[in-house]
Residue frames relative to the residue before (quaternion, step in Angstrom):
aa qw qx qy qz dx dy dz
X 1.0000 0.0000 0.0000 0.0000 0.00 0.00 0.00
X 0.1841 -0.7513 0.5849 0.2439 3.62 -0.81 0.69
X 0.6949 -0.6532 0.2992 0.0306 2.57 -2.01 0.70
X 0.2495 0.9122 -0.2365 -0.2230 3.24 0.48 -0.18
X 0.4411 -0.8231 0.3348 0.1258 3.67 -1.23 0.28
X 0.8017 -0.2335 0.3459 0.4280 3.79 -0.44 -0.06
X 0.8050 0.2347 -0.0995 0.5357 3.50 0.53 -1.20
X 0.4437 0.6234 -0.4168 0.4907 3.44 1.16 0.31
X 0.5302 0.5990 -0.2840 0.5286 3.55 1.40 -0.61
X 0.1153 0.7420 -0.6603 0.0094 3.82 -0.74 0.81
X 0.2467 -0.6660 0.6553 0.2572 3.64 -1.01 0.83
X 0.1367 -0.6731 0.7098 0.1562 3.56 -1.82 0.56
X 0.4689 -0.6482 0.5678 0.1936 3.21 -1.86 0.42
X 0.2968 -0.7558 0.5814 0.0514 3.01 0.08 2.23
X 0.6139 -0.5924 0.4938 0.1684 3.45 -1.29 0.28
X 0.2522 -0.6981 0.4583 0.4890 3.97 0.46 -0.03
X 0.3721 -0.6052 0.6353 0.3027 3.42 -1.38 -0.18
X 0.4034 -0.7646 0.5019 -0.0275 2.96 -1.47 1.79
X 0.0118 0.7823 -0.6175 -0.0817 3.75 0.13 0.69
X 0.1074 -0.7356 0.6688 -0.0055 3.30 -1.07 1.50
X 0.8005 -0.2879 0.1530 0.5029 3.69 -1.12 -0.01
X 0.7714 0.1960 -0.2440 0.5541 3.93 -1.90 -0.18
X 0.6471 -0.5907 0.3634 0.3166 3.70 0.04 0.82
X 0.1340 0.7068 -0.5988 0.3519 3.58 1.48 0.97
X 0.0007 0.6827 -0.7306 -0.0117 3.33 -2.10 0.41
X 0.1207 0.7186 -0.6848 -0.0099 3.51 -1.10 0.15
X 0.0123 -0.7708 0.5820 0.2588 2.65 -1.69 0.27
X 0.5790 -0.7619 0.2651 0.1186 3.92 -0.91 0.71
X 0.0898 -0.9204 0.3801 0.0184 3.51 1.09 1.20
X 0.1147 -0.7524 0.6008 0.2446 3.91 -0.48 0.67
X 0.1734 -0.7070 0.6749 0.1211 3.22 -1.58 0.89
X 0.2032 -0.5236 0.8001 0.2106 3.86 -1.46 0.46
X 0.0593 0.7165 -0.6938 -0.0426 3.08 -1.99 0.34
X 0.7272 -0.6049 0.2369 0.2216 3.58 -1.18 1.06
X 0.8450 0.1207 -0.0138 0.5207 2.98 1.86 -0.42
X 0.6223 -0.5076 0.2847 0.5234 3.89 -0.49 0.83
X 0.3595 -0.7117 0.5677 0.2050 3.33 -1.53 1.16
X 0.4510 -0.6201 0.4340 0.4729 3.67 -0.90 -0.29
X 0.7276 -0.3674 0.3310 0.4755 3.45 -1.55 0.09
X 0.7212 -0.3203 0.4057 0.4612 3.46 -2.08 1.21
X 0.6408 0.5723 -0.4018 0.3170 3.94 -0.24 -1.36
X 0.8770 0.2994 -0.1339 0.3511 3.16 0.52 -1.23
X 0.6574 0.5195 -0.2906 0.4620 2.95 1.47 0.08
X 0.5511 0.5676 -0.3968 0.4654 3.27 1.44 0.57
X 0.4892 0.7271 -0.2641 0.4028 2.81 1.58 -0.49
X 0.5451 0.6193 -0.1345 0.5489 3.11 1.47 -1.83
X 0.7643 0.4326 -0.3046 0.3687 3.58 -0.15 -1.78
X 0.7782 0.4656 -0.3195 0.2749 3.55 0.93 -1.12
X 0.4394 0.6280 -0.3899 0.5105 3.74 1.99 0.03
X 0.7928 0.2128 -0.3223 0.4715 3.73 0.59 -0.52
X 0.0040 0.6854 -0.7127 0.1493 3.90 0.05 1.60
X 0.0007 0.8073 -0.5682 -0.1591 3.39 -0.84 0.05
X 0.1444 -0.7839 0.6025 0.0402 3.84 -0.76 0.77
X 0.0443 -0.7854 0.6172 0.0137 3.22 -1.23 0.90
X 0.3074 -0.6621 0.6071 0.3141 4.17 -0.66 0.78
X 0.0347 0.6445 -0.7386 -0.1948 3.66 -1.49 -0.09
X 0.2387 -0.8396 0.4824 0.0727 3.40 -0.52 1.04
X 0.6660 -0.5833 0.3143 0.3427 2.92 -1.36 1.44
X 0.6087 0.6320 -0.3077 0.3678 3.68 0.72 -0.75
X 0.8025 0.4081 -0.0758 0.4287 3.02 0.76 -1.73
X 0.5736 0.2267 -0.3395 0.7102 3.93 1.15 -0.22
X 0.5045 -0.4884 0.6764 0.2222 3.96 -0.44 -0.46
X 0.3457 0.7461 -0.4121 0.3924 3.40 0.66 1.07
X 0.3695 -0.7256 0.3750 0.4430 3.54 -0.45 0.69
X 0.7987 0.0509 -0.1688 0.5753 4.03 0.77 -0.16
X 0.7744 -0.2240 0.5126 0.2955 3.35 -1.58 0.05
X 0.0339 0.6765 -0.7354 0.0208 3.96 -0.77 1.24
X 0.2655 -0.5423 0.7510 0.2674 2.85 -2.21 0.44
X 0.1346 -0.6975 0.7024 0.0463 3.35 -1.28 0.31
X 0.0061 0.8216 -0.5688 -0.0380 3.49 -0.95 1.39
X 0.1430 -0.8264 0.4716 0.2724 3.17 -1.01 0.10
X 0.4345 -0.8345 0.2908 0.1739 3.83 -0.32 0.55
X 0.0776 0.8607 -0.4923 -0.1042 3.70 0.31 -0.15
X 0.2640 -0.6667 0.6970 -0.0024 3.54 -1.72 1.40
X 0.1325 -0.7172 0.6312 0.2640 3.33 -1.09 0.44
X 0.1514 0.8059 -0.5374 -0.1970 3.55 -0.59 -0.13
X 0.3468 -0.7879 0.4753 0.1815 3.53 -0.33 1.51
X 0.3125 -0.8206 0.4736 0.0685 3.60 -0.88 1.14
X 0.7732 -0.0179 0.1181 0.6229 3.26 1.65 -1.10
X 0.5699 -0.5772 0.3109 0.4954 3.71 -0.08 -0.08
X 0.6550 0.3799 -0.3425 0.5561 3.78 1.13 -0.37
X 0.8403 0.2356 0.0169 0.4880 4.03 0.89 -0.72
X 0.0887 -0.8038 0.5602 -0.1794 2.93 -1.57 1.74
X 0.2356 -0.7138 0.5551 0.3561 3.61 -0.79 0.55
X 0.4493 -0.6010 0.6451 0.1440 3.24 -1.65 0.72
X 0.1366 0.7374 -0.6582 -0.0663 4.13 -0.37 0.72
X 0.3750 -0.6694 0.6408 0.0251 3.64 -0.94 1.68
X 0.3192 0.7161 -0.5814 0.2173 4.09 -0.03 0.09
X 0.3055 -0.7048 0.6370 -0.0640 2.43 -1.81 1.28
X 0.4212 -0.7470 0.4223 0.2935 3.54 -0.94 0.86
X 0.7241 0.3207 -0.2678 0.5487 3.51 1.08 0.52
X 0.6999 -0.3716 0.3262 0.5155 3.60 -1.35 -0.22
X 0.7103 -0.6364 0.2364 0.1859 3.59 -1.21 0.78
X 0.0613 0.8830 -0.4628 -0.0490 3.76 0.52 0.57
X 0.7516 -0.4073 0.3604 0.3734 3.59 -1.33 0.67
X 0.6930 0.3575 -0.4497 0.4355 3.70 0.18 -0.56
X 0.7294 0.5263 -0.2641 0.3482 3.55 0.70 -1.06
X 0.5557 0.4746 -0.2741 0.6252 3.76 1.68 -1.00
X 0.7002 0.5104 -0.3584 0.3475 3.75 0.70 -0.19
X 0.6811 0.4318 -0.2409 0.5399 3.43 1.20 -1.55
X 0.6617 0.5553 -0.3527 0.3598 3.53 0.84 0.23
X 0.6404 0.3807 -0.3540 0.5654 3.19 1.61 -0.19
X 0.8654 0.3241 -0.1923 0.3303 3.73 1.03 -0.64
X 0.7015 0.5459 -0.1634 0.4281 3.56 1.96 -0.70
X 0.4806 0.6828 -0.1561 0.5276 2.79 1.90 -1.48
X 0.7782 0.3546 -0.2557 0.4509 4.14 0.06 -0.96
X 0.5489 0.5523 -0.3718 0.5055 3.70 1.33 -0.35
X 0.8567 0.3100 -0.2251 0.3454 3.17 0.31 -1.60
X 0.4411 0.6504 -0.4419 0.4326 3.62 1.66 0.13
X 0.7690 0.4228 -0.2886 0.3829 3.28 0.90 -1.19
X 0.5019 0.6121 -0.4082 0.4548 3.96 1.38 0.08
X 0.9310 -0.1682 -0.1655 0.2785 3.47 1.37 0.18
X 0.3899 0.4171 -0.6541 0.4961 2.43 0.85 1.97
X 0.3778 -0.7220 0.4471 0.3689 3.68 0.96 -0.23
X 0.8462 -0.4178 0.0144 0.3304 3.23 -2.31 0.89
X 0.4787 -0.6444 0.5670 0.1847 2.80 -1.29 1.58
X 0.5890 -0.6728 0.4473 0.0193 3.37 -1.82 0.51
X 0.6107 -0.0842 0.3149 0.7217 2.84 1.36 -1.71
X 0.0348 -0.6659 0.7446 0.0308 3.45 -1.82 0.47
X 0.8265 -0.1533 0.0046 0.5416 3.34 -0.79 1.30
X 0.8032 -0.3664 0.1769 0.4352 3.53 0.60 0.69
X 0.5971 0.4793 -0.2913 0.5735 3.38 1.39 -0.77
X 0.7155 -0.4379 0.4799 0.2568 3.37 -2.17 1.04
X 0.5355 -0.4543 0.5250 0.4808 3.89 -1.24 1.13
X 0.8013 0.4940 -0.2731 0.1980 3.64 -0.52 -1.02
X 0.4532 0.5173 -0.3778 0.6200 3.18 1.80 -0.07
X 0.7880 0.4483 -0.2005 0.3715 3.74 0.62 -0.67
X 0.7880 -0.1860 -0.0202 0.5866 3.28 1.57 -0.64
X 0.5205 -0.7530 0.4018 -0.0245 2.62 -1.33 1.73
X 0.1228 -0.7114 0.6381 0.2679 3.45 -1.09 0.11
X 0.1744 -0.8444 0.4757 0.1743 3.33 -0.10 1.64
X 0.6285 0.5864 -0.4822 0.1691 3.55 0.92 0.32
X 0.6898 0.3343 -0.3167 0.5586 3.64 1.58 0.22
X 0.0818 -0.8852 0.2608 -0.3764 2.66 1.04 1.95
């Protein structure tokens, strides 16, 4: 079993959460990357493949019904190496959605736009992990 220590610990620079009208929220991650993105066009194109949806079931929280929970993704290219990522949701923020944005979201960006550079200022490797050499 490994061990582990203090410095294994890396803080990141979460983004605040924006609460805009009809009880919407996002929040608005900036990515660098290692290589030219494509044109705005094509990155909407991209942004609109990596929706994510999650069920919380009435059973499983003790709710009176079954929620969907989406999550949305914008690209908005800034420069040819760097974009902001907006993650929003069409409701108040829940854990699955504040989660896959810090751990699912930066993976499944980097499968297609390729290797990320930076996240919010901090090193890819602060952001994603390979938890198997762990």
């Amino acid at each position: 079993m490994k061990k582990y220590d203090a410095s294994m610990i890396k803080v990141i620079n979460i983004p605040q959460l924006q609460i805009l009208e009809n009880n919407k929220c996002c929040r608005t991650y900036n990515y660098c990357f290692n290589h030219p993105l494509p044109e705005q066009s094509e990155l909407d194109k991209i942004a609109d493949g990596l929706e994510q949806r999650y069920l919380l079931s009435k059973e499983r929280y003790e709710i009176p019904e079954d929620i969907e929970v989406a999550g949305y993704v914008s690209i908005e290219r800034l420069t040819d190496y760097e974009a902001n990522i907006i993650y929003s949701t069409n409701q108040p923020e829940e854990t699955c959605i504040y989660m896959s944005a810090l751990y699912k979201l930066p993976r499944e960006i980097e499968k297609v736009l390729g290797t990320i550079k930076s996240i919010q200022g901090d090193a890819r490797e602060d952001w994603i992990r390979d938890y198997k050499n762990i």
